[in-house]
N, C-alpha and C positions, 0 to 999 in steps of 0.2 A: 114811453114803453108801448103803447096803444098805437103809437104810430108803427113801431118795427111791426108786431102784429097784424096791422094791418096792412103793411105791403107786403109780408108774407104771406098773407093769406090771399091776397087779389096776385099776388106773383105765381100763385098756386094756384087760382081757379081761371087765370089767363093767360097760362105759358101753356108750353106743348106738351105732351107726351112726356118727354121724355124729362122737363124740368118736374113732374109730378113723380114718375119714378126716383129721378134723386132727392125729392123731398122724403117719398116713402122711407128711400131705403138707408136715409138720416133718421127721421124718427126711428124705423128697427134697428139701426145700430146705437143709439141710446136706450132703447129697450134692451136689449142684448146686455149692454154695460152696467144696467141697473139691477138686471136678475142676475149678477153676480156676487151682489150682496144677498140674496138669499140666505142661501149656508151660512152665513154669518147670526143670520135671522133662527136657525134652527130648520129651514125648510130645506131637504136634502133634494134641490132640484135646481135647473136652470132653464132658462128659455132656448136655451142655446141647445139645449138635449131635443127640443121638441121642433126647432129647424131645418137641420142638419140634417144628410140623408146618414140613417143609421148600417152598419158595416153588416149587423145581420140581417139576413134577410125577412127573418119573420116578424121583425119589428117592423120591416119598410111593409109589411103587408097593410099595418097596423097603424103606422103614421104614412098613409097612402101620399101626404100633401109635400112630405118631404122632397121631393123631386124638382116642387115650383120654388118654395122656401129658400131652399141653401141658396140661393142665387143672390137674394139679397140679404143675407147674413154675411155679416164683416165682424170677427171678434177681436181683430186686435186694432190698434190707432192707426201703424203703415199699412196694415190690409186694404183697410177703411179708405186710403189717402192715392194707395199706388196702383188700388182699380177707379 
């Protein structure tokens, strides 16, 4: 198991650009999928509220970051697969 770990981590600090962004934007989509349990936890929230660019606008004032975020948020499995 220390071995998978370990070429994914030297795969990750000696690929390009762009093998680092789809590393990233693998770990935020198992973040995304884990704070979905939340609610279930009692905590009325998800990660996905705080990605997302939000439809009002005076939230987007609020979550300024939103803009960069949704980009690499993927909440479903074919989202995930077919970008």
């Amino acid at each position: 198991m220390k071995e998978i770990w370990a070429e994914i981590k030297d795969s990750y600090n000696e690929g390009s650009y762009l093998t680092r962004i789809i590393y990233i934007i693998v770990v935020f989509f198992f973040l995304i999928r884990l704070s979905h349990i939340l609610p279930y936890l009692g905590i009325n929230t998800t990660l996905e509220m705080y990605v997302s660019v939000p439809s009002d606008i005076y939230k987007l004032l609020f979550r300024f970051w939103t803009p960069l975020t949704y980009m690499f948020s993927h909440s479903e499995v074919p989202h995930f697969f077919f970008n």
